[in-house]
Backbone as numpy.savetxt, mean C-alpha at the origin, in Angstrom:
# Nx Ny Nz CAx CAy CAz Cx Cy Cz
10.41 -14.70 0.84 9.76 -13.75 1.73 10.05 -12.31 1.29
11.62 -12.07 1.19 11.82 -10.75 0.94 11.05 -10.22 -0.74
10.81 -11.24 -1.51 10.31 -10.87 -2.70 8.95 -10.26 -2.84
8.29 -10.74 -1.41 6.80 -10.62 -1.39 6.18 -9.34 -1.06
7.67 -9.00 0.17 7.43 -7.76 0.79 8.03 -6.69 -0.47
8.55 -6.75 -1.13 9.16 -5.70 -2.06 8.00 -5.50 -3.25
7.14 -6.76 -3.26 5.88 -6.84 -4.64 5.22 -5.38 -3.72
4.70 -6.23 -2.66 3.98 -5.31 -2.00 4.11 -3.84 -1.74
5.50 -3.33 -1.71 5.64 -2.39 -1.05 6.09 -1.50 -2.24
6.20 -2.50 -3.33 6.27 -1.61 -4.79 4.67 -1.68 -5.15
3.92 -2.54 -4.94 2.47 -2.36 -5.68 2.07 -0.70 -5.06
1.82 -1.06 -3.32 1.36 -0.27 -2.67 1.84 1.82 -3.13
2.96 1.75 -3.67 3.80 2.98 -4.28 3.39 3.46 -5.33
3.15 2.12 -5.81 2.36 2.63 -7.48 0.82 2.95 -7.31
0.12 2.59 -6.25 -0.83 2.95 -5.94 -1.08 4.09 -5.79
-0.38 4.56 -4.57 -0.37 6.08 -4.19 0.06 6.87 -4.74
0.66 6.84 -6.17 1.55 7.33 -7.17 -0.11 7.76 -8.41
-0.54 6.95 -8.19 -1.98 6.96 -9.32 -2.68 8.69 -9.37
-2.97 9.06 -10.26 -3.39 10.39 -10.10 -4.88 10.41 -10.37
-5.42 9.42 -10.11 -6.96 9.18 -10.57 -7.46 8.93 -9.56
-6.70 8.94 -8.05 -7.32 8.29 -6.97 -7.43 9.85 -5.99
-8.35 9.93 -5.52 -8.35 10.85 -4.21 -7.26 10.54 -3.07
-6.84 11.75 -2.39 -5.65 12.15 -1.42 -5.89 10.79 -0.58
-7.21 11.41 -0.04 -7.56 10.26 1.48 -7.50 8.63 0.61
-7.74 8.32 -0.05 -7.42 6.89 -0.74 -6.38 6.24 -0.60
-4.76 7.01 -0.16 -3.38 6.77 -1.02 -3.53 5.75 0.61
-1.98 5.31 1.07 -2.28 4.50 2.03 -0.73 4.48 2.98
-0.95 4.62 3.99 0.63 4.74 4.61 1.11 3.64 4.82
2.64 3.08 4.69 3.18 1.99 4.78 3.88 1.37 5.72
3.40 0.63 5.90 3.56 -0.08 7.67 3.54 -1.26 7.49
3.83 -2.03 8.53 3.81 -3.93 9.02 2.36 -3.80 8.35
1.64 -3.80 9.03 0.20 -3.93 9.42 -0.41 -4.12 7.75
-0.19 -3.21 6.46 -0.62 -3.18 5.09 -0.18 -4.14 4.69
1.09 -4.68 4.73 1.90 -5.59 4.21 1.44 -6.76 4.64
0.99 -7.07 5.95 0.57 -8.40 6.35 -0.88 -9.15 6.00
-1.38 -6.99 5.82 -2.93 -7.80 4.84 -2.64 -7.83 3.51
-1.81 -7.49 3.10 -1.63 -7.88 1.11 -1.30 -8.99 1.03
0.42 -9.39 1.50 0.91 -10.42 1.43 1.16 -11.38 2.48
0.77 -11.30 3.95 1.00 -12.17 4.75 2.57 -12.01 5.40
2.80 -12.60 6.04 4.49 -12.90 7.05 4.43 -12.27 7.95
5.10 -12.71 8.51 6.10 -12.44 10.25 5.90 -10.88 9.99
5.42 -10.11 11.23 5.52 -8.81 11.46 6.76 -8.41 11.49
7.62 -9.20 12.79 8.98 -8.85 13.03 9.64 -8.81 11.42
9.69 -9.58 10.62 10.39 -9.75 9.28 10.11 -8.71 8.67
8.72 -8.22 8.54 8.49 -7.01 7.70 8.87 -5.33 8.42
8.88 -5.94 9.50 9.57 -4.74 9.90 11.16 -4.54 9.69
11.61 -5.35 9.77 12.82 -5.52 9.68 13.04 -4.73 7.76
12.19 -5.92 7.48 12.17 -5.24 5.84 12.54 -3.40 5.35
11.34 -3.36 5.85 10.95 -1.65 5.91 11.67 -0.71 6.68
12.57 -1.50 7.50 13.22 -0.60 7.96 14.59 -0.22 7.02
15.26 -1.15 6.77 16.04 -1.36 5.34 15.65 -0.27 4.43
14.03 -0.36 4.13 14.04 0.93 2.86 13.71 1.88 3.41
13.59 2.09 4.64 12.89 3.25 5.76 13.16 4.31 5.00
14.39 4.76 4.12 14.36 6.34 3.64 13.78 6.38 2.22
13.44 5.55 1.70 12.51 5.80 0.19 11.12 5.67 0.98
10.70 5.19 2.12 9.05 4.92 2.18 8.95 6.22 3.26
10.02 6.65 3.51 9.97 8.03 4.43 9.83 9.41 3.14
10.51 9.24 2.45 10.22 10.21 1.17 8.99 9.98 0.48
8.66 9.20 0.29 7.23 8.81 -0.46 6.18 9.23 0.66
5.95 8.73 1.90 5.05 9.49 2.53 5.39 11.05 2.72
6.21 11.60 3.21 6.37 12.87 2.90 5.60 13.58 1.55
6.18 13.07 0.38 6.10 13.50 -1.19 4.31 13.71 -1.00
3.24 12.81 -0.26 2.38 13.16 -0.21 1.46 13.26 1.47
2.46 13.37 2.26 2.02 13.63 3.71 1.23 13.03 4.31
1.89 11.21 4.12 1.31 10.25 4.55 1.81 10.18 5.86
0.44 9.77 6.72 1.30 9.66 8.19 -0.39 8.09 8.82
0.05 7.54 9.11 -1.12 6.35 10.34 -2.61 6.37 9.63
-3.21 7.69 10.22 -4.29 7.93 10.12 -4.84 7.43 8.35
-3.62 7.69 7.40 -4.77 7.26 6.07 -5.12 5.78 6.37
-5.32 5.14 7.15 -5.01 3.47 6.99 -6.38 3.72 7.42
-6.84 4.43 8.65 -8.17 4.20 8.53 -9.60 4.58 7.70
-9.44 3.40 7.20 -10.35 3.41 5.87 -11.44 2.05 6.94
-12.86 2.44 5.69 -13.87 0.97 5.68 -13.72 0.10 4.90
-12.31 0.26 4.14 -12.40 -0.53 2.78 -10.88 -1.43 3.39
-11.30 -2.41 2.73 -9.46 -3.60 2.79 -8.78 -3.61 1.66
-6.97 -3.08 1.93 -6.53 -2.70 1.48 -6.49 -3.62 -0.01
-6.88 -4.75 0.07 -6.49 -5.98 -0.69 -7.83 -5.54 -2.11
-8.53 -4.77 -1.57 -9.90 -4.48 -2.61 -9.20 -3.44 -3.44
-8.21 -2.48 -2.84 -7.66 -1.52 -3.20 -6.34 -2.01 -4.34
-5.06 -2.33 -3.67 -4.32 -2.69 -4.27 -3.65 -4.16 -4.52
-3.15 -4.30 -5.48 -3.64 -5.89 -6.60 -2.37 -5.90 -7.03
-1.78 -7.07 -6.34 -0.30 -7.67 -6.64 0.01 -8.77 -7.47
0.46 -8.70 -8.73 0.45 -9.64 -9.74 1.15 -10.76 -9.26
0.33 -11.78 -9.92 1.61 -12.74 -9.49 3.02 -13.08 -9.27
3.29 -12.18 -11.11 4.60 -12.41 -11.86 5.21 -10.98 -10.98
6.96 -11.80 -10.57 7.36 -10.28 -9.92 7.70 -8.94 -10.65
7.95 -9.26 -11.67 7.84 -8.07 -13.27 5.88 -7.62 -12.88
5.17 -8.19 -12.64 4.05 -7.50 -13.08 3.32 -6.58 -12.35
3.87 -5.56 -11.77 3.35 -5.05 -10.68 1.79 -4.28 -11.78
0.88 -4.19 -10.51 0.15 -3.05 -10.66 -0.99 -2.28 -10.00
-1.75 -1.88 -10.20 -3.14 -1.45 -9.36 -4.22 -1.66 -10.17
-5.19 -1.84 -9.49 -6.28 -1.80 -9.93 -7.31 -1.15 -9.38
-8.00 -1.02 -9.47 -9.24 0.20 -8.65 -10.64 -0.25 -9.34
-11.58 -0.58 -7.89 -12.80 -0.83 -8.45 -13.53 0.07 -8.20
-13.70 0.91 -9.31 -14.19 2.21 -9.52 -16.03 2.28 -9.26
-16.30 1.55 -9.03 -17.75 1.11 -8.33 -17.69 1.30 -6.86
-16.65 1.53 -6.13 -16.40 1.21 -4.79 -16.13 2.62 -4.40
-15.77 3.24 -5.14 -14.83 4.72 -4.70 -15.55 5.72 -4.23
-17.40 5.33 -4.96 -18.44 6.60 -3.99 -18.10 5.97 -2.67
-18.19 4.62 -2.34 -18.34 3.82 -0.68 -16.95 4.60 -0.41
-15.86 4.92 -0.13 -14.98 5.29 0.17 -14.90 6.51 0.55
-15.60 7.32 -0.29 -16.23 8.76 -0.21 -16.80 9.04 1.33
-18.22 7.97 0.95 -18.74 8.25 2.00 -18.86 7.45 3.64
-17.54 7.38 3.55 -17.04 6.81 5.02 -16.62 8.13 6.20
C-alpha cells in the first residue's frame, strides 16, 4: 500500500515539476488525487500524507498550490502516468488534450 501511495505522490511531483505544462495544469495533493491514480483507503492515505505533510506543504507553496487546481474537466489519470516498475516513475502528457484543458 505504502509503495503505491509514494509512486503516486512522487509521479504526481514530477508532474507539477514539468516546465512544459501550464500553471493551472499542475495539481494539488490530497486523499482525493491519490485515490483516483492509485486506489486505497482514504483514512490510509491520509495518514500517508500526513507523514510527508512538510515536503507536499513546500511543493505546493514552491508553486501556490492550494484545492481549487483540482478543479479541472480532465481526470487526473489522463494527466499523470505511474509506471509500473517502482524505479520508473514518470509523466506523460497528451498533448492533443491540453487545448481541451485550456478551454475549460
Amino acid at each position: 500500500m505504502q509503495k503505491r501511495f509514494r509512486r503516486a505522490l512522487q509521479a504526481i511531483m514530477y508532474y507539477n515539476d514539468r516546465t512544459d505544462i501550464q500553471e493551472e495544469s499542475r495539481w494539488f495533493i490530497n486523499p482525493a488525487v491519490i485515490v483516483d491514480l492509485v486506489g486505497g483507503r482514504h483514512a490510509a492515505i491520509k495518514k500517508y500524507l500526513d507523514d510527508h505533510k512538510e515536503e507536499i506543504d513546500e511543493h505546493h507553496k514552491r508553486y501556490g498550490l492550494s484545492a481549487k487546481f483540482n478543479r479541472k474537466p480532465v481526470d487526473i489519470k489522463k494527466r499523470v502516468i505511474i509506471a509500473e516498475e517502482p524505479s520508473g516513475y514518470f509523466c506523460q502528457m497528451d498533448v492533443s488534450s491540453v487545448q481541451a484543458d485550456r478551454d475549460y
